[in-house]
C-alpha positions in Angstrom: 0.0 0.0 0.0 1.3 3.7 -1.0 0.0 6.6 1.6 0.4 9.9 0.7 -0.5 13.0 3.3 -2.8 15.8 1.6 -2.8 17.0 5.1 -2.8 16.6 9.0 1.1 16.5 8.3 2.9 18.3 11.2 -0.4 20.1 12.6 -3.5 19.6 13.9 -6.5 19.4 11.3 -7.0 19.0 7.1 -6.9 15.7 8.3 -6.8 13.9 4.6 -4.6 10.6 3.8 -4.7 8.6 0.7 -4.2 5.3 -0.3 -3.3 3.9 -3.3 -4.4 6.5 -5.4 -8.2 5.1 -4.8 -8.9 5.9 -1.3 -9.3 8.7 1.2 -9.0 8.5 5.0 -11.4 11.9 6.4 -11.3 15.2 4.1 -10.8 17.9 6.4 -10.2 21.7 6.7 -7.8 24.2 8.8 -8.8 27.2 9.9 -6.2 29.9 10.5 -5.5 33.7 10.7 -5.5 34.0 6.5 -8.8 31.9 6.4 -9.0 28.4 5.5 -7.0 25.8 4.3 -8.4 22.6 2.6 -6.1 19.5 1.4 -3.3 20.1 -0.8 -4.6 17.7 -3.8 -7.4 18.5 -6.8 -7.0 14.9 -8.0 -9.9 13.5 -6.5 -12.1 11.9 -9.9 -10.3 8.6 -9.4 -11.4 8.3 -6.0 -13.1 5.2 -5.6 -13.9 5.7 -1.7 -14.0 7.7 1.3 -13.9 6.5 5.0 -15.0 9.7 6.5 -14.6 9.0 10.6 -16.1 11.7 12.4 -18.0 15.2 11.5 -16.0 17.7 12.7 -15.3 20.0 10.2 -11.3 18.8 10.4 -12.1 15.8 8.9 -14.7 16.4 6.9 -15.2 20.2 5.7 -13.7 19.6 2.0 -15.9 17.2 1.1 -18.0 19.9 -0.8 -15.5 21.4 -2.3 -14.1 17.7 -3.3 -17.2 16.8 -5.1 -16.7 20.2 -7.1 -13.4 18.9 -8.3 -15.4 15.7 -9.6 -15.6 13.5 -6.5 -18.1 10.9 -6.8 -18.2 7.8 -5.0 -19.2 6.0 -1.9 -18.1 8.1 1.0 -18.5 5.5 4.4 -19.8 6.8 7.5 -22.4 5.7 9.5 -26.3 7.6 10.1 -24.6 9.5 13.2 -21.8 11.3 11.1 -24.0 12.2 8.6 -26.7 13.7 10.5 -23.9 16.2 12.2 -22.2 16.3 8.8 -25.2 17.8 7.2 -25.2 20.3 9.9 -22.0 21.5 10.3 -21.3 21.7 6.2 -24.3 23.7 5.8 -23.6 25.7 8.8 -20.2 26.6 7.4 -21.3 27.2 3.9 -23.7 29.8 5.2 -21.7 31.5 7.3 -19.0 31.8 4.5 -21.7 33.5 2.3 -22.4 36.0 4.8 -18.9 36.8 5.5 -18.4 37.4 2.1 -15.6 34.7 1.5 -16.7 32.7 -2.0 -16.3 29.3 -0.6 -14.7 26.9 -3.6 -18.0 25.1 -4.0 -21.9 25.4 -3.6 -24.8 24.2 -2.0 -25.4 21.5 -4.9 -22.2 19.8 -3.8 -23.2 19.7 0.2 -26.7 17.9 -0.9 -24.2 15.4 -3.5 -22.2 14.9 -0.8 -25.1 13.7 1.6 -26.5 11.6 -0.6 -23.1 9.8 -1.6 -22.8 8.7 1.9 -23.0 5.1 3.0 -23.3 3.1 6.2 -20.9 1.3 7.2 -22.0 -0.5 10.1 -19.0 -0.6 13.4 -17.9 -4.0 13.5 -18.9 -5.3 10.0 -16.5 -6.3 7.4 -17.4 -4.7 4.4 -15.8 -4.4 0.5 -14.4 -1.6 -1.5 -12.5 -2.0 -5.5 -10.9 -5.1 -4.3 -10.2 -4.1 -0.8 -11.7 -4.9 2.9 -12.6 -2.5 5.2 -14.3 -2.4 9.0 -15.4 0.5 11.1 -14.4 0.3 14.9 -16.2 3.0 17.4 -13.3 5.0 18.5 -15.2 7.3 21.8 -14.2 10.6 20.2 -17.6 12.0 19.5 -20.8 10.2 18.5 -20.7 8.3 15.7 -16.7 8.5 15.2 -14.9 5.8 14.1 -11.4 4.2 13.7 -11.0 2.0 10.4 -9.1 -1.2 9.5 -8.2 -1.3 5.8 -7.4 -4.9 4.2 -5.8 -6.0 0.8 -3.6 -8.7 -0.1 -2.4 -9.8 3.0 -2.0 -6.3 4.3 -3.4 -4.5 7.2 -3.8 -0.9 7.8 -5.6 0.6 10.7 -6.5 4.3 10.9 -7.2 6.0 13.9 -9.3 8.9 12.9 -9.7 10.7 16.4 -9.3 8.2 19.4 -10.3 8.1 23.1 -9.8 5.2 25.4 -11.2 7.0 28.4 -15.3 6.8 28.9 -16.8 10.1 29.8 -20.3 10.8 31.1 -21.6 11.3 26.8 -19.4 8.5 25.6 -18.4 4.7 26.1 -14.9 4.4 26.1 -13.2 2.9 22.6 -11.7 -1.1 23.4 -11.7 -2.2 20.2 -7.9 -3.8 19.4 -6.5 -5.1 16.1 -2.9 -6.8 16.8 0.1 -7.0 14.7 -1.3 -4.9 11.8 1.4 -3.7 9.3 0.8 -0.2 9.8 -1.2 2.5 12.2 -1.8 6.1 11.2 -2.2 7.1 14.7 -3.4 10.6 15.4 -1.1 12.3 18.1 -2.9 15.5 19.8 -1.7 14.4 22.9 1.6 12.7 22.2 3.5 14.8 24.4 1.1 15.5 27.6 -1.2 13.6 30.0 -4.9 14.7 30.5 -5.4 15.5 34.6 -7.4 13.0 36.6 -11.4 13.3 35.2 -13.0 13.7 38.8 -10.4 16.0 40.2 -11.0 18.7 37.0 -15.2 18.3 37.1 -14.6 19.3 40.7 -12.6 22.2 40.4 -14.8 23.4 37.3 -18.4 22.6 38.8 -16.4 24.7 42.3 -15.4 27.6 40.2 -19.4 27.8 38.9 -20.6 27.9 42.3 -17.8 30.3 43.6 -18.5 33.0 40.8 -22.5 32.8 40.9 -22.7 32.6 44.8 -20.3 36.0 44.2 -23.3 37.4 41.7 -21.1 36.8 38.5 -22.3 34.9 35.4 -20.4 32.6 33.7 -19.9 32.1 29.8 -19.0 28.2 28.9 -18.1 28.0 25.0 -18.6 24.6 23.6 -18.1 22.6 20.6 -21.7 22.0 20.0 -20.9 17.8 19.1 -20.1 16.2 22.4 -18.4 18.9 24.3 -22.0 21.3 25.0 -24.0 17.6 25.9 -20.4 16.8 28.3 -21.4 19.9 30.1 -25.2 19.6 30.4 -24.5 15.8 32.2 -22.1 17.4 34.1 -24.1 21.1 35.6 -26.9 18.2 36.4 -24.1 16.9 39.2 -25.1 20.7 41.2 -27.2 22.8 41.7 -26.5 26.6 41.0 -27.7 29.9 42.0 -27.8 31.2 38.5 -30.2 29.5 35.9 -28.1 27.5 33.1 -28.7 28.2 29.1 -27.8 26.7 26.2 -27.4 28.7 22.7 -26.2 28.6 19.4 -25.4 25.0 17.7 -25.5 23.3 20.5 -29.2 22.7 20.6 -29.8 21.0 17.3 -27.2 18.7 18.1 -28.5 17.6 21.4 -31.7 16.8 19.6 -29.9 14.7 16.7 -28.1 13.0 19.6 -31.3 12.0 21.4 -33.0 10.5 17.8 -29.7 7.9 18.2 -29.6 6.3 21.5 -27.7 3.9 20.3 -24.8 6.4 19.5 -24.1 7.7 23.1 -24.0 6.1 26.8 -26.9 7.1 28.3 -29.6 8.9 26.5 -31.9 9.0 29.4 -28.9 10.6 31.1 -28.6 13.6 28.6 -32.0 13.7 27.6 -32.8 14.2 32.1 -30.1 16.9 32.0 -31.2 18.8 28.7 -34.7 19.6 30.6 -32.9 21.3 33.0 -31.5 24.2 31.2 -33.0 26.6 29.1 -32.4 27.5 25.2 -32.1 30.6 24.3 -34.6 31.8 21.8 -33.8 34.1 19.2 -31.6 37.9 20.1 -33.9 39.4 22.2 -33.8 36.2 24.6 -29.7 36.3 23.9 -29.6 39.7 25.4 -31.8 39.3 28.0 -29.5 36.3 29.3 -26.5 37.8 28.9 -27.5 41.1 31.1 -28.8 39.1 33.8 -27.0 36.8 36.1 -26.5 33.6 34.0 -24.4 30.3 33.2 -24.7 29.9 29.0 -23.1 26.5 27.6 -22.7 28.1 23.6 -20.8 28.0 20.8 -17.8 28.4 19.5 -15.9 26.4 21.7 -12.7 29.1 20.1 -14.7 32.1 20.6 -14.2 32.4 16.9 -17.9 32.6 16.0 -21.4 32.1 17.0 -23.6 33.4 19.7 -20.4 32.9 22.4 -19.0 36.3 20.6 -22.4 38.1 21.6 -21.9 37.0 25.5 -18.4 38.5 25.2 -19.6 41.7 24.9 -21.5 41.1 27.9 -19.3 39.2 29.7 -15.5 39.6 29.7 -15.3 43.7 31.3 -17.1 42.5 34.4 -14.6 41.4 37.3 -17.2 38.8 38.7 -17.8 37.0 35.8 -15.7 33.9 34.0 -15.0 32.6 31.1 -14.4 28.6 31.7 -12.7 27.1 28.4 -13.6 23.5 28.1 -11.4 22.5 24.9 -8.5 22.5 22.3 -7.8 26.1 21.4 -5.8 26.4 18.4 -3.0 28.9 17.7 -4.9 31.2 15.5 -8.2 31.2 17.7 -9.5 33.9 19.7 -9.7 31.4 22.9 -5.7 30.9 22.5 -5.4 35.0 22.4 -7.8 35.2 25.7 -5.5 32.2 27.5 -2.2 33.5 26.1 -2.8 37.3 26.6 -6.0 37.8 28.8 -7.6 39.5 25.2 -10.1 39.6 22.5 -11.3 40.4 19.6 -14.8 42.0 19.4 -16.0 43.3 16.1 -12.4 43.6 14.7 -11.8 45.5 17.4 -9.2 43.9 20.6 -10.1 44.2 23.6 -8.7 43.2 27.3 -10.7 40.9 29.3 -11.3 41.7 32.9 -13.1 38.7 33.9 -11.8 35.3 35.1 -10.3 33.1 32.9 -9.4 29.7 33.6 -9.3 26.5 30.8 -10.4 22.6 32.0 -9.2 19.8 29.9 -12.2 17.7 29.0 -10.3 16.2 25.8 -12.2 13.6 23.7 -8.8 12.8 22.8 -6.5 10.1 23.8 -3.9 10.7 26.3 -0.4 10.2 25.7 0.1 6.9 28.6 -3.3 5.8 26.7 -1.6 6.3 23.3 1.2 4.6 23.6 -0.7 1.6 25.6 -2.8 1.7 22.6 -0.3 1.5 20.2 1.8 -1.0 22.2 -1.4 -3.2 21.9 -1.7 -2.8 18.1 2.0 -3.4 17.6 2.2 -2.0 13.9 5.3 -2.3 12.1 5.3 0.6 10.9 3.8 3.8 13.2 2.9 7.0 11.3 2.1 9.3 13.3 0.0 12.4 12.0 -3.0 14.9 13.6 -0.4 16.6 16.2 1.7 19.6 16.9 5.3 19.3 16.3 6.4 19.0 19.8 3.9 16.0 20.1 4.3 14.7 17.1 8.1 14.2 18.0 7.8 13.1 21.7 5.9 9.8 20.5 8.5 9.4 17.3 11.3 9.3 20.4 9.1 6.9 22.2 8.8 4.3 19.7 12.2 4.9 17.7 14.4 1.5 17.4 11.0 -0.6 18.3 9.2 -0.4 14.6 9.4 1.7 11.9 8.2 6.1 12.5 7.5 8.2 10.7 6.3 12.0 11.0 5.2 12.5 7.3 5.1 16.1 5.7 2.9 17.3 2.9 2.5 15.3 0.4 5.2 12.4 1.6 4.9 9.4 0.2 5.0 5.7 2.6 5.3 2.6 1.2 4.3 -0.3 3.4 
């Protein structure tokens, strides 16, 4: 098997790896400070599949765009990922229009893409040109998935987005496949451990019932998939002074999620906790929330967009408040310039925020003990390790150098195994 990297090589997102010229792992985009960044390839007509393993946009926001270079074939998912897929594409189109920034494709290629999409039950060997191919859960999100690729004797497992650790949405991944020849592994955390589970909830859940018994509200951004239903189950643990809301993305998604039991732990759980907080409903609600004491769970989970950018403005001058980061901030997001530098930027304009800030690690992403126990257990012979930042990227190469065969693939490097 050939694999070449049309992205996710040296940084986190564009996930986008292909396989003999006739299959793609995931087609993702990158956001960053010049806009965004899809995979570097336009060869796509020959594509005879695509395993597409989760919905966020990093691994599968060029679809559209593929399709309007002439991709058309089966694109494997499962009903999960392409309820969420739907959402988030047409999400993004939209808000592409109104920001004036001609994305590379239209709304004809989000619907082609939809209806391209196949299910590819977890656990079920299926066939593609030729080649075998299973879906594994992997406990990132709902619906995510790892996939083991077979042809000729070979085996090659892809990670997607991994995370052996259960959390109070998702069952942990345990799925194992031993002695494959090679694992693309994804490597987010490659060079850090995640803090004990229990001891951050506390310290989160104390800090929302230190700033509201104070008379401060407090502004949660959340990736609306999996993150913003994370935090419902987990405000149900208390009880707060200040009533809880939920805007922006968040809510559609909780809905889709209910519609699939089957996709998360407990949907009596989230479903219990949902009824507890309030959606916001429309501007006039937004603004009523956010100048009254409140707790809002809303999107972005980087401050970069959505109605998170309206409670700013209400928010971050006020001493009492806080603003509790519950995810990955990348370097070019406004939630990296609010941890890094205690600022934001509101309407183009920067401004310093005089409210507590404070960021929790709730990663749906593997650990770096739980990655390398994971990959110990797979024993590949050859590790290729992609989805990371350079520092972690080159803390698991050292790890596993002189036991198999590493590599840390750039754009558009070419492995043969």
């Amino acid at each position: 098997m050939r694999i070449v990297f049309h992205g996710s090589a040296g940084e986190v997102g564009r996930n986008c790896v292909e396989v003999d010229d006739k299959f793609l792992f995931d087609a993702g985009i990158r956001f960053t400070e010049e806009g965004i960044e899809y995979p570097a390839t336009n060869d796509v007509s020959r594509i005879k599949a695509v395993f597409l393993t989760h919905a966020h946009m990093d691994h599968s926001g060029a679809l559209p765009m593929f399709n309007h270079l002439g991709l058309n074939c089966p694109i494997y998912s499962n009903p999960m990922i392409k309820d969420i897929t739907k959402l988030l594409l047409k999400d993004s189109y939209h808000i592409e229009v109104i920001d004036k920034r001609h994305p590379p494709y239209n709304k004809e290629n989000i619907t082609n893409v939809l209806n391209l999409m196949e299910h590819a039950p977890f656990g079920k060997e299926m066939q593609e040109d030729g080649f075998s191919f299973k879906f594994h859960p992997s406990g990132h999100i709902p619906g995510s998935a790892s996939v083991l690729l077979e042809h000729q004797g070979k085996r090659l497992l892809y990670t997607g987005d991994i995370n052996r650790r259960e959390s109070r949405l998702m069952k942990a991944s345990t799925f194992v496949e031993r002695d494959v020849d090679a694992l693309i592994c994804e490597a987010t955390y490659g060079d850090r451990e995640h803090p004990p589970r229990k001891q951050t909830e506390d310290a989160f859940l104390s800090k929302i019932t230190e700033v509201t018994e104070a008379g401060g509200s407090v502004l949660i951004p959340v990736f609306a998939v999996g993150r913003a239903q994370e935090m419902m189950l987990m405000l149900k643990q208390r009880k707060f002074t200040a009533p809880i809301y939920v805007d922006g993305m968040s809510k559609k998604v909780t809905n889709m999620l209910l519609k699939r039991p089957e996709y998360i732990k407990n949907a009596d759980e989230l479903g219990g906790a949902y009824r507890k907080i309030i959606p916001v409903q429309g501007q006039r609600h937004r603004r009523e929330v956010g100048t009254s004491q409140s707790i809002v769970l809303t999107t972005s989970g980087m401050l970069d967009g959505g109605p998170a950018i309206e409670y700013l403005k209400y928010f971050c001058h006020g001493h009492k408040n806080a603003i509790l980061l519950t995810g990955f901030q990348s370097e070019d997001s406004n939630g990296r310039l609010l941890l890094d530098q205690r600022r934001v930027y509101l309407d183009g304009v920067r401004h310093k925020v005089q409210a507590f800030v404070e960021k929790y690690d709730f990663s749906a992403h593997v650990g770096r003990s739980e990655l390398i126990e994971f990959i110990e257990q797979t024993n590949p012979r050859t590790l290729i390790l992609h989805h990371g930042e350079p520092e972690a990227l080159e803390s698991l190469r050292k790890e596993f150098a002189g036991r198999m065969r590493v590599f840390v693939p750039q754009l558009h490097d070419k492995i043969d195994v």
